[in-house]
C-alpha positions as a Markdown table, in Angstrom:
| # | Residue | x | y | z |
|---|---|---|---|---|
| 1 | Unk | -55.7 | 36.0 | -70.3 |
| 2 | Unk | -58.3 | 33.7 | -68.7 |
| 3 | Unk | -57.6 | 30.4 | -68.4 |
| 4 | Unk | -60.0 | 27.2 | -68.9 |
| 5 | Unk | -61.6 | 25.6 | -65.8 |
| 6 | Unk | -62.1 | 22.1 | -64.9 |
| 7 | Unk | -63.7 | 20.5 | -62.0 |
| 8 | Unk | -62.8 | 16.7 | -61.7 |
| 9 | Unk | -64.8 | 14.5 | -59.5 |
| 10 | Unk | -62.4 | 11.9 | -58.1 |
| 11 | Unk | -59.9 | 13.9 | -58.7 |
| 12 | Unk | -57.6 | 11.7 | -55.8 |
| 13 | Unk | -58.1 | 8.6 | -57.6 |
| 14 | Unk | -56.0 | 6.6 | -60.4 |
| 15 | Unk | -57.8 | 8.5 | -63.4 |
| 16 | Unk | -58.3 | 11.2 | -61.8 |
| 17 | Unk | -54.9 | 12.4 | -61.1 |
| 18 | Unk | -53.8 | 11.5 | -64.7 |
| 19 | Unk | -56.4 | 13.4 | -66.1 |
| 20 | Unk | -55.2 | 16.9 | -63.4 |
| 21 | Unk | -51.7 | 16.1 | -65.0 |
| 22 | Unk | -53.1 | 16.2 | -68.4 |
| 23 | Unk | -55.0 | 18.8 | -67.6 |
| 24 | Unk | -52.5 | 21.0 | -65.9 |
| 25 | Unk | -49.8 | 20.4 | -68.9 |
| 26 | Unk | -52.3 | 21.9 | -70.9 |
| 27 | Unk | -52.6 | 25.3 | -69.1 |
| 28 | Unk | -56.0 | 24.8 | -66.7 |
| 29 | Unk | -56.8 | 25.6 | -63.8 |
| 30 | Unk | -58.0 | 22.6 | -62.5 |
| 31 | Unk | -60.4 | 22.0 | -59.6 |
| 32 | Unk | -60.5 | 18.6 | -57.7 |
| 33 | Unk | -63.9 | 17.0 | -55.7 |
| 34 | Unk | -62.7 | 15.1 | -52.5 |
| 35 | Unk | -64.4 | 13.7 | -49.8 |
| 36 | Unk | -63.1 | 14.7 | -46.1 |
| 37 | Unk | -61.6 | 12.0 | -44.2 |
| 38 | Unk | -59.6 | 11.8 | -41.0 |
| 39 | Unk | -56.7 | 10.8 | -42.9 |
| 40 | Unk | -54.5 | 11.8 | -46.0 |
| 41 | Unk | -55.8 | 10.4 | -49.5 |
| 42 | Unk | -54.0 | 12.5 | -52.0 |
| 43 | Unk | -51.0 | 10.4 | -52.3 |
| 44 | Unk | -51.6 | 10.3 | -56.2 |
| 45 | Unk | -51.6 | 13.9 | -56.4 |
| 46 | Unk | -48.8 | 15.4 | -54.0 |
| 47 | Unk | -46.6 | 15.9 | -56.8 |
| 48 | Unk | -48.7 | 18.3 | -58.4 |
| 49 | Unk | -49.5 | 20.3 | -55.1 |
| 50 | Unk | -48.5 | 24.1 | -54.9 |
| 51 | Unk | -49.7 | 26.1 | -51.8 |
| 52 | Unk | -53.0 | 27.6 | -52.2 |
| 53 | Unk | -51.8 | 30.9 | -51.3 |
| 54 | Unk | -49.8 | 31.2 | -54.1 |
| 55 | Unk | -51.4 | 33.5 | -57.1 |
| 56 | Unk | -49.8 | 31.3 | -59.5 |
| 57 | Unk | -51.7 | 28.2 | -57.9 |
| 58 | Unk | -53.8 | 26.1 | -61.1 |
| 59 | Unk | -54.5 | 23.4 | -58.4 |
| 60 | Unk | -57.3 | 24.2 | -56.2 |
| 61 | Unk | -59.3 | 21.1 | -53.8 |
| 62 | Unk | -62.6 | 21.0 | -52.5 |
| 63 | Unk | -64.2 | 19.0 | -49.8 |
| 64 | Unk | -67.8 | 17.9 | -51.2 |
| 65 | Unk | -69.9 | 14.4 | -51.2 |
| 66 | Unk | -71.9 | 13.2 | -54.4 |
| 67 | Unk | -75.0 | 12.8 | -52.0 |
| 68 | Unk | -75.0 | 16.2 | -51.4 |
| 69 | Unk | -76.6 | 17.8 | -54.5 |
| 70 | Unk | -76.6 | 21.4 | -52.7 |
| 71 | Unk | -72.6 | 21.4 | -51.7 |
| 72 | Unk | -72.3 | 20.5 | -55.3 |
| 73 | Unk | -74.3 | 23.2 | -57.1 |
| 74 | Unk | -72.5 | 25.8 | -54.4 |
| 75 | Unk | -69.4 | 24.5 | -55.7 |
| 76 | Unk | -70.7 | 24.7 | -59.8 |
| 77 | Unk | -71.7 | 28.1 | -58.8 |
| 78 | Unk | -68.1 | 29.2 | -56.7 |
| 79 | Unk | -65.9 | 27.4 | -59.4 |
| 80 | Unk | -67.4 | 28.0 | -63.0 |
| 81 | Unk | -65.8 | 25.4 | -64.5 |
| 82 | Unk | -65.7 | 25.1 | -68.4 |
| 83 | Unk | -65.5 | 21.1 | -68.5 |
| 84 | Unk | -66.5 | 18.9 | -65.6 |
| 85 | Unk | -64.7 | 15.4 | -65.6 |
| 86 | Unk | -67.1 | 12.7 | -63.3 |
| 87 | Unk | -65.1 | 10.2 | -62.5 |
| 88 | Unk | -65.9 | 9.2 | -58.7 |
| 89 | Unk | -67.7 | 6.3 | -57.9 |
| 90 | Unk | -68.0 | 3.4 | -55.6 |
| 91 | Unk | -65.5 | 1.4 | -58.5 |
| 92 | Unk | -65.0 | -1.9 | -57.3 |
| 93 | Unk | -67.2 | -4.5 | -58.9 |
| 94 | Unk | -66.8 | -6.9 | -56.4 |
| 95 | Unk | -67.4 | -4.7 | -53.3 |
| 96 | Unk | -70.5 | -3.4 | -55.0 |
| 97 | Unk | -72.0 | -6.8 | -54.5 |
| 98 | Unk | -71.1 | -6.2 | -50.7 |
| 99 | Unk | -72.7 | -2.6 | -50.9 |
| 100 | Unk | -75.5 | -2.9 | -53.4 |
| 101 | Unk | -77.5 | 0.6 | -52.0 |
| 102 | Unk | -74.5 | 2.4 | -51.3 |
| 103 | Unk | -72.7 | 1.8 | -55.0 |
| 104 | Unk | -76.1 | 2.8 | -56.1 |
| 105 | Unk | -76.7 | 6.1 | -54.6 |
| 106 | Unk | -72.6 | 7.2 | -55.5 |
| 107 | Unk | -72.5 | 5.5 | -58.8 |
| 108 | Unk | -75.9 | 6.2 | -60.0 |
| 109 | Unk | -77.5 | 8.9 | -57.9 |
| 110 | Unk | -74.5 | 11.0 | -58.3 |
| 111 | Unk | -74.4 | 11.4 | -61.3 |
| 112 | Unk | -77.8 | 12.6 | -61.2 |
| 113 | Unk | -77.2 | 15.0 | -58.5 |
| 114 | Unk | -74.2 | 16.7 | -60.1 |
| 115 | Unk | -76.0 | 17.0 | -63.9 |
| 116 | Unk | -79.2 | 18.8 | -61.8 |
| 117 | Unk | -76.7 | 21.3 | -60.1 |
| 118 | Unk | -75.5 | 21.9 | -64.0 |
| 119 | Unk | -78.6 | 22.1 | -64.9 |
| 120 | Unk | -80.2 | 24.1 | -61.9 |
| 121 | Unk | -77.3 | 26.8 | -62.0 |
| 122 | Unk | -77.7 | 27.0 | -65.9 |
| 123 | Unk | -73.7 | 26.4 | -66.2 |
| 124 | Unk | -72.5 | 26.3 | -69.8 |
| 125 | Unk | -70.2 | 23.9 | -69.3 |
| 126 | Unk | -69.8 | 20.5 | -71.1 |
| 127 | Unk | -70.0 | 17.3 | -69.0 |
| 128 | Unk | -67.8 | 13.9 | -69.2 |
| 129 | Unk | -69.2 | 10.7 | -67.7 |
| 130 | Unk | -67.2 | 7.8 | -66.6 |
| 131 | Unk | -69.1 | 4.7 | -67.9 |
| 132 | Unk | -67.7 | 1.4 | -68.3 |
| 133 | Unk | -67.2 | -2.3 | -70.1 |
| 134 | Unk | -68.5 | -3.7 | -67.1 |
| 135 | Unk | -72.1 | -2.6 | -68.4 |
| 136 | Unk | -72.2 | -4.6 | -71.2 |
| 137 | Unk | -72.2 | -7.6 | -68.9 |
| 138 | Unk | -72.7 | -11.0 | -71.4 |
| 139 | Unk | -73.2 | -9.4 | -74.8 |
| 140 | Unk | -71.0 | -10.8 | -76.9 |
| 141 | Unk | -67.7 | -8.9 | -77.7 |
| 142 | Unk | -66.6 | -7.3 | -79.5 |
| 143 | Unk | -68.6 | -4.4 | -77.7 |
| 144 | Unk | -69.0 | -1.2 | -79.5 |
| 145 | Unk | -71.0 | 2.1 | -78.8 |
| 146 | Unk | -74.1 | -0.1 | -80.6 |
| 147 | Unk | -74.0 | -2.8 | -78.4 |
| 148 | Unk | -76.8 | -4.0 | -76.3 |
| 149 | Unk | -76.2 | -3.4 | -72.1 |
| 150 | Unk | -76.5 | -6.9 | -70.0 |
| 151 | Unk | -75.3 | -5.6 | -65.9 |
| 152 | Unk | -73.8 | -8.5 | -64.4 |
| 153 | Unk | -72.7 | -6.5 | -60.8 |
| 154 | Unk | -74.8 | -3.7 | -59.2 |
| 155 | Unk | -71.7 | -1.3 | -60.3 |
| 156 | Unk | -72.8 | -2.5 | -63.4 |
| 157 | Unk | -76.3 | -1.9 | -62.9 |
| 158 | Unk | -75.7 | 1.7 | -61.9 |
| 159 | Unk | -73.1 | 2.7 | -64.7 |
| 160 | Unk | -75.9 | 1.9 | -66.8 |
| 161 | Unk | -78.4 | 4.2 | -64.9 |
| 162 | Unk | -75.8 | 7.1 | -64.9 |
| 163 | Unk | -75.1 | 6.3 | -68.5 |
| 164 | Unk | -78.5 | 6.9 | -69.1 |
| 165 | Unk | -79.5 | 9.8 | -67.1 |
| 166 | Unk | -76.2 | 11.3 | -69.0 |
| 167 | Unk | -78.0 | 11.0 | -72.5 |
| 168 | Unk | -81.4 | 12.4 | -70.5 |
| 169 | Unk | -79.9 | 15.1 | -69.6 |
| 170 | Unk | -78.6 | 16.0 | -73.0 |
| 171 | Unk | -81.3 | 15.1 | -75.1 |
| 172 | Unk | -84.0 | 16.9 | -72.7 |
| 173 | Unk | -82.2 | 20.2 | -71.7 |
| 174 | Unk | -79.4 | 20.3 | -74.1 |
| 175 | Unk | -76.4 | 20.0 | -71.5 |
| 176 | Unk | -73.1 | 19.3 | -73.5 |
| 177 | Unk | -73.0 | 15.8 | -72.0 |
| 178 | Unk | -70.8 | 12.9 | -73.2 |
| 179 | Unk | -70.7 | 9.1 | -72.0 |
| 180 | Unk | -66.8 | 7.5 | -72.4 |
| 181 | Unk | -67.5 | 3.9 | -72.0 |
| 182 | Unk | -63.8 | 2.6 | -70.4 |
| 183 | Unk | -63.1 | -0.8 | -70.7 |
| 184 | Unk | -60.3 | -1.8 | -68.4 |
| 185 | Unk | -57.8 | 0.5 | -67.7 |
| 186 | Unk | -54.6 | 0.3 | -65.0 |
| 187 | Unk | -51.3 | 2.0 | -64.2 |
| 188 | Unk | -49.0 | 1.8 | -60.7 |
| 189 | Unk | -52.0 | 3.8 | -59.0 |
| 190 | Unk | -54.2 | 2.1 | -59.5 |
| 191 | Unk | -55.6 | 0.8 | -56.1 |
| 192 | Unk | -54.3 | -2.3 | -53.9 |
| 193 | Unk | -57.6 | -4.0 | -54.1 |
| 194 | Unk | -57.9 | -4.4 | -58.2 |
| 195 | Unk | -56.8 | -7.4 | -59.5 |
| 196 | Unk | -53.9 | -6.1 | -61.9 |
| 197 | Unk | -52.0 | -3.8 | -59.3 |
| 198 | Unk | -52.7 | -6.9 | -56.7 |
| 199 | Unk | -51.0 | -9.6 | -59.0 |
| 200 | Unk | -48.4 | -6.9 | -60.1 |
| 201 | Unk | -47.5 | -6.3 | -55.8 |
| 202 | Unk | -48.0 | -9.7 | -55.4 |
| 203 | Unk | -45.5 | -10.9 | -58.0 |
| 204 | Unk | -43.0 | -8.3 | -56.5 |
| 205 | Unk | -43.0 | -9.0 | -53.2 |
| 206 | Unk | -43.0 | -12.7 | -53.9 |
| 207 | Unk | -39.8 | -12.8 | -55.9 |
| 208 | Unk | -38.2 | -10.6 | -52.7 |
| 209 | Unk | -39.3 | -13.3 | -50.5 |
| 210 | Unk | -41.6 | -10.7 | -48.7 |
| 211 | Unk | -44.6 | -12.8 | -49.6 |
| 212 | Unk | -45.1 | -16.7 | -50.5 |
| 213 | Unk | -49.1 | -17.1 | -51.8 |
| 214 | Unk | -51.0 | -15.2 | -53.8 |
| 215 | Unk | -55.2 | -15.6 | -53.4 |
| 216 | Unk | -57.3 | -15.4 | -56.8 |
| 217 | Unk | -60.7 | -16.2 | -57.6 |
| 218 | Unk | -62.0 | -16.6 | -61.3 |
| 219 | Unk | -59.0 | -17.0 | -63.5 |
| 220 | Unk | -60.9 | -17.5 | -66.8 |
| 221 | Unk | -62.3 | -13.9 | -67.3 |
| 222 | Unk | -60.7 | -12.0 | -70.0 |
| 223 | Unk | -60.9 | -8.2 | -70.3 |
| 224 | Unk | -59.2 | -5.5 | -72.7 |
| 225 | Unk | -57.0 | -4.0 | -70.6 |
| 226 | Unk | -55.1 | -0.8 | -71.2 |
| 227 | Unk | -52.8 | 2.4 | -70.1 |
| 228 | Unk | -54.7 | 5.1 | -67.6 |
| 229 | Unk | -52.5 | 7.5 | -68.6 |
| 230 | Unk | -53.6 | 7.3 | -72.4 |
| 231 | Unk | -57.3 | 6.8 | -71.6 |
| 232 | Unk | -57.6 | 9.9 | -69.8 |
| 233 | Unk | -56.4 | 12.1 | -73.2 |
| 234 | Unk | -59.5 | 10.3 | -74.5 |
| 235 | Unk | -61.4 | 11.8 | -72.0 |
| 236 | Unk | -60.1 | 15.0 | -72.5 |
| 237 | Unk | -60.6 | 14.6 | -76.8 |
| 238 | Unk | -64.1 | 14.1 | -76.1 |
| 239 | Unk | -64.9 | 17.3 | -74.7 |
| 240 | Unk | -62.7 | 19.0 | -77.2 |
| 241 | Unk | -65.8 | 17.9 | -80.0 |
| 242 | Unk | -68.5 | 20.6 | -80.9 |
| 243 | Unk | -70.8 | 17.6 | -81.1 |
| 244 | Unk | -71.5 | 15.8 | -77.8 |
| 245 | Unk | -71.1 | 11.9 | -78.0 |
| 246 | Unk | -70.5 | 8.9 | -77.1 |
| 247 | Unk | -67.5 | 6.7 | -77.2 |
| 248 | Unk | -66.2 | 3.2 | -76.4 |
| 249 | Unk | -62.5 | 3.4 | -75.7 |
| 250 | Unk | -60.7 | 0.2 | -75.7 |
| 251 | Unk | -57.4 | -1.6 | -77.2 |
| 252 | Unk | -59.3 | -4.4 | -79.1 |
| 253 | Unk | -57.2 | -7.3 | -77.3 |
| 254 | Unk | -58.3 | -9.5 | -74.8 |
| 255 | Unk | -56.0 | -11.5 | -72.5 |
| 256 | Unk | -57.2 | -13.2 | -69.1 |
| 257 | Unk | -56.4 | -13.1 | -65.9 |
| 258 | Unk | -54.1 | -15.9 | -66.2 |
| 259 | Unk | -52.7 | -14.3 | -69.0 |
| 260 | Unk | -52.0 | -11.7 | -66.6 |
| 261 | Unk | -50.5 | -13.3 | -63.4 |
| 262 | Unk | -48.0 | -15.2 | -66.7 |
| 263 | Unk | -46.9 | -11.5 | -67.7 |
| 264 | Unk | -46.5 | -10.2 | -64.3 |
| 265 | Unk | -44.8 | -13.8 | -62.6 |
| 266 | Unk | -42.2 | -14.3 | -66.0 |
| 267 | Unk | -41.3 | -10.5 | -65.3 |
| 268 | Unk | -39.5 | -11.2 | -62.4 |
| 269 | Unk | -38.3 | -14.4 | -63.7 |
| 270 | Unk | -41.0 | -16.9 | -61.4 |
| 271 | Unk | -43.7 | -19.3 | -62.0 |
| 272 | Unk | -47.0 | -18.1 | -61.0 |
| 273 | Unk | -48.7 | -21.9 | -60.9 |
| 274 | Unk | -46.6 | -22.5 | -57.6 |
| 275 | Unk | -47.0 | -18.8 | -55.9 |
| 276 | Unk | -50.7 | -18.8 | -56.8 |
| 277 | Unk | -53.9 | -20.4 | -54.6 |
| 278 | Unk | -57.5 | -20.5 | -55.3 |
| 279 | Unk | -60.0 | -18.3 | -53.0 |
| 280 | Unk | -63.6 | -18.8 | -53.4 |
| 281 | Unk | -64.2 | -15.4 | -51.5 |
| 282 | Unk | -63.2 | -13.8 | -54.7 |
| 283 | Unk | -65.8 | -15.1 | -56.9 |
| 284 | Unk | -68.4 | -12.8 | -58.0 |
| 285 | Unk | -72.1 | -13.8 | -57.7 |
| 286 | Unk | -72.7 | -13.6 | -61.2 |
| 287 | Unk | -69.5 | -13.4 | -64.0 |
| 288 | Unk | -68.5 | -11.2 | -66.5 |
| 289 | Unk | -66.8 | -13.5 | -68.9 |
| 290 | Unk | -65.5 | -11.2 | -72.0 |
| 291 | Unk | -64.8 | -7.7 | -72.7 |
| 292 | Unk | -63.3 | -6.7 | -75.4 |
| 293 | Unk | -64.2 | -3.3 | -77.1 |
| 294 | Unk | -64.2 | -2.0 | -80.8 |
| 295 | Unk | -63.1 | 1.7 | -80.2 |
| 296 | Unk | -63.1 | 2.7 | -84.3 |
| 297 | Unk | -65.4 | 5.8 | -83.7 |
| 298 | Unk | -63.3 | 6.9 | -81.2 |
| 299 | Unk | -60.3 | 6.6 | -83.7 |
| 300 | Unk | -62.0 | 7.7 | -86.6 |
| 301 | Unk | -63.6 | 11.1 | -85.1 |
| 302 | Unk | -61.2 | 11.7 | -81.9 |
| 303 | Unk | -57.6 | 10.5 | -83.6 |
| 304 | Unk | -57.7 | 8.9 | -80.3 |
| 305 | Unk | -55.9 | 4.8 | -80.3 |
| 306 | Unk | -54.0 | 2.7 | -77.6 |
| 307 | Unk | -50.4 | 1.8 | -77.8 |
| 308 | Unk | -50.1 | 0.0 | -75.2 |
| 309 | Unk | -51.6 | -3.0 | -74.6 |
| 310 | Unk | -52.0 | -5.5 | -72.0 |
| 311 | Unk | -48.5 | -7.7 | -71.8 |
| 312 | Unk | -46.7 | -4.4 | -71.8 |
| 313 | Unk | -49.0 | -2.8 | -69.2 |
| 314 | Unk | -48.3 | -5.9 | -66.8 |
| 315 | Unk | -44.4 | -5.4 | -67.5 |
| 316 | Unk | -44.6 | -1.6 | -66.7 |
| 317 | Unk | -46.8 | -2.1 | -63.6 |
| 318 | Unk | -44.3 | -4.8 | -61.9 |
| 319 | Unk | -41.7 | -3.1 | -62.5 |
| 320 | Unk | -42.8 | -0.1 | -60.6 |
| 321 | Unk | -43.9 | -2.6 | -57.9 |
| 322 | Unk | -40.1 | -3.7 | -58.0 |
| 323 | Unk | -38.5 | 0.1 | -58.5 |
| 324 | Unk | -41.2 | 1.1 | -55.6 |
| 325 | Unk | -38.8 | -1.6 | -53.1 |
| 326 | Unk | -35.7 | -0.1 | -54.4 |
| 327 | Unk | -36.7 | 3.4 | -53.4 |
């Protein structure tokens, strides 16, 4: 009995190894995009390795680059998938201000070069997106699927293109495309660099005396924060609908990012006002000041809703910080 095929792009990343997991429970035979490096980068997915030689094998990784639209068709071609999951990106906001041509060419560009390989090879698959909260910039929240885009961040500015060229694709050559515009979404893997896993390490280390300050730039900025592991079986819902869409997916709370050093600090029974200093290297150019989303279509027509929300998220990510130091 055949199986169904997905390829995931980022496949090594936080979403992208919940979403093999998912994937894999589910019976696929799942195909992963990473880049080639000089050292190891699959951390997140070890667990779910089984030797290549093996017949039984459902886990199967390619080396390819999203500025290389021909590896990419080859690889469309080779693999056949039935669902493609594009989820690799340059994904820090505040790097992209850094690396304003590079996030452009990966975030944007990519996406453009990987729907013209589905396009080119005439693959009859269907085609999930990553977009983001971060494109809706100022507009007032709540944000919904209706809601006007304002980029704050050139990550921003090229979710929005890739959003675009997403509904392009679909509307001019009928490619079973779908945009899932993620608001904030974190988990233990997510990386060192993001703010929640940063203040959820900190706060660890800190309370084992491993670590006395903390660095942090705009406290203020709230965001609807949620649990990876749930969003990606949104993902996944999507592409399950004979109808191609697309969906905000959100909890509907909003808590800041002093909300979220308090949840993370009381955990291990600490203070965060005398652990944490202010950094002015953190500051983004230009701010994002409220996201909050209204995911109701995604309820009403995917049965999809969040459970957990942001104080719990903060508990569950310190305590693997703490467990993590046990081990």
């Amino acid at each position: 009995m055949s199986r169904t095929t997905a390829l995931i792009t980022g496949i090594t990343g936080q979403d992208g190894s919940y979403l093999a997991e998912l994937l894999l429970g589910k019976g696929y035979e799942v195909h992963g995009l990473m880049r080639r490096s000089s050292s190891f980068s699959t951390g997140r997915i070890d667990h779910l390795y089984q030797d290549p030689h093996d017949a039984d094998s459902r886990l199967r990784l390619h080396y390819g680059d999203l500025a290389d639209g021909s590896r990419i068709a080859a690889l469309l071609d080779h693999i056949q998938p039935h669902e493609v999951y594009h989820l690799a990106a340059q994904s820090h906001v505040r790097v992209s201000f850094d690396e304003p041509e590079f996030t452009g060419s990966t975030t944007g560009l990519g996406t453009t070069r990987l729907l013209e390989a589905i396009r080119m090879t005439g693959l009859p698959c269907r085609f999930y997106q990553a977009s983001s909260s971060e494109m809706f910039g100022t507009s007032a929240p709540p944000q919904s699927e209706l809601t006007s885009f304002h980029p704050r961040s050139p990550y921003a500015a090229a979710k929005v293109y890739a959003y675009w060229i997403t509904r392009n694709y679909r509307e001019a050559y009928g490619i079973h495309a779908v945009n899932g515009i993620l608001f904030n979404h974190e988990s233990p893997r997510r990386g060192e660099t993001f703010v929640t896993r940063k203040i959820a390490r900190a706060a660890a280390r800190i309370a084992r005396g491993e670590q006395q300050f903390l660095y942090m730039g705009n406290l203020e900025a709230r965001r609807d924060w949620g649990y990876a592991p749930e969003y990606v079986e949104a993902m996944w819902r999507m592409l399950q609908c004979d109808l191609a869409d697309d969906y905000v997916v959100a909890t509907g709370t909003s808590y800041s990012v002093r909300d979220f050093l308090t949840f993370c600090f009381e955990h291990v029974g600490l203070d965060w006002e005398r652990h944490v200093r202010f950094d002015e290297r953190y500051l983004r150019p230009s701010e994002v000041p409220d996201l909050v989303g209204d995911a109701s279509k995604a309820e009403r027509l995917l049965g999809w809703r969040a459970t957990v929300h942001t104080p719990e998220l903060a508990r569950i990510m310190t305590a693997a910080e703490v467990g993590a130091a046990v081990e």
